[in-house]
MARFISE-370357 format. One record per residue (C-alpha): x, y, z; residue number from 1. Coordinates in Angstrom, 3 decimals, padded with zeros to 6 digits. Layout:
- xx	yy	zz	n
- X	Y	Z	NUM
...
! end
This chain:
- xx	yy	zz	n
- 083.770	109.307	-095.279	1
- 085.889	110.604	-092.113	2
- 085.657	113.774	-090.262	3
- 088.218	116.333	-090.618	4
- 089.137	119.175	-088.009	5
- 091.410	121.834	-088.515	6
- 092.555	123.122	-084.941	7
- 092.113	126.792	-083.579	8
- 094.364	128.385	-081.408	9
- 092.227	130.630	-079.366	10
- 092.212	132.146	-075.342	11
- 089.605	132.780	-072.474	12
- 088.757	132.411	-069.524	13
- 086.716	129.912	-067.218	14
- 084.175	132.065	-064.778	15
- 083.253	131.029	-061.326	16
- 080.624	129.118	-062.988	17
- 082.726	127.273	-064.657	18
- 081.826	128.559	-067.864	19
- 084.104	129.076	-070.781	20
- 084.175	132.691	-072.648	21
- 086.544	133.426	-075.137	22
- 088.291	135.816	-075.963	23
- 086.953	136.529	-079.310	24
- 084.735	135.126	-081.684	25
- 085.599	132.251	-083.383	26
- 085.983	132.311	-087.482	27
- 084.170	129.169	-088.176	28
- 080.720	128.027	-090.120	29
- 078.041	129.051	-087.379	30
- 076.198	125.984	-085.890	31
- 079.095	123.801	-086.374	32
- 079.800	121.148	-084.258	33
- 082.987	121.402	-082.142	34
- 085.687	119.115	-080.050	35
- 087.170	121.273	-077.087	36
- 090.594	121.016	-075.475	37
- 091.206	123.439	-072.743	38
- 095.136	123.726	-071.554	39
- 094.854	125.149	-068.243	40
- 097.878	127.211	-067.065	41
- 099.102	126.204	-063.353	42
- 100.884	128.587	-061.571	43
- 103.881	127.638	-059.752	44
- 106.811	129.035	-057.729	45
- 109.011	128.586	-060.226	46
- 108.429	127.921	-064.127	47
- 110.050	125.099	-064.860	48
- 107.918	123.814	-067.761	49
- 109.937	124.284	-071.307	50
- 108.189	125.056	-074.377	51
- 109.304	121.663	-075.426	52
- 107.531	119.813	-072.517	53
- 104.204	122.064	-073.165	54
- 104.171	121.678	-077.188	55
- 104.917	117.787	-076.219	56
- 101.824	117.704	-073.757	57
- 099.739	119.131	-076.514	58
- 100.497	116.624	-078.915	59
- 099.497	113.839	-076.645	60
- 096.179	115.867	-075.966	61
- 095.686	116.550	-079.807	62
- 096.514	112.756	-080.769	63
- 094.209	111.009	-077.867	64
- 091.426	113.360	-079.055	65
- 091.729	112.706	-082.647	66
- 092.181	108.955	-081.691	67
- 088.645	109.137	-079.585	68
- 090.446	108.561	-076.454	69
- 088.516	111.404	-074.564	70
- 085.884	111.503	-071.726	71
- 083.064	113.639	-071.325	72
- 083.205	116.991	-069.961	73
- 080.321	115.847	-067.320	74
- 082.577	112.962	-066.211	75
- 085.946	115.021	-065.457	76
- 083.327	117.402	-063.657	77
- 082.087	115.113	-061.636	78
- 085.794	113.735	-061.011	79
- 086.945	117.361	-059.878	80
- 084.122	117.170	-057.465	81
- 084.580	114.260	-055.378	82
- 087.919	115.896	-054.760	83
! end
């Protein structure tokens, strides 16, 4: 029997802690187990990034997660830290 997900859009914000608090509650089953993808928005001088190029980045995120090809949070935190 496989797993299916059915995808949320939803915002927040990541504190100095690096903690994640959204926006508003989510409308899911309590106690339910979850797969996170966070699209962080970069500011830059000029936006240059089409909603074609974003909706195409997505995609890739939303296919390599639902294809197991993922890390652990821990690891990409303790990537971002040896920076």
């Amino acid at each position: 029997m496989g797993v299916t997900m059915k995808a949320l859009k939803v915002m927040g914000t990541i504190d100095e802690k690096g903690q994640l608090t959204l926006d508003q509650p989510l409308i899911a089953d309590k106690n339910s187990r979850v797969e996170v993808i966070v699209l962080i928005s970069e500011e830059t001088d000029q936006d240059d990034t089409s909603q074609t190029e974003i909706l195409a980045d997505f995609r890739q995120a939303w296919h390599e997660a639902m294809t197991g090809q993922t890390i652990p949070v821990a690891q990409l935190w303790e990537s971002l830290d040896n920076d």
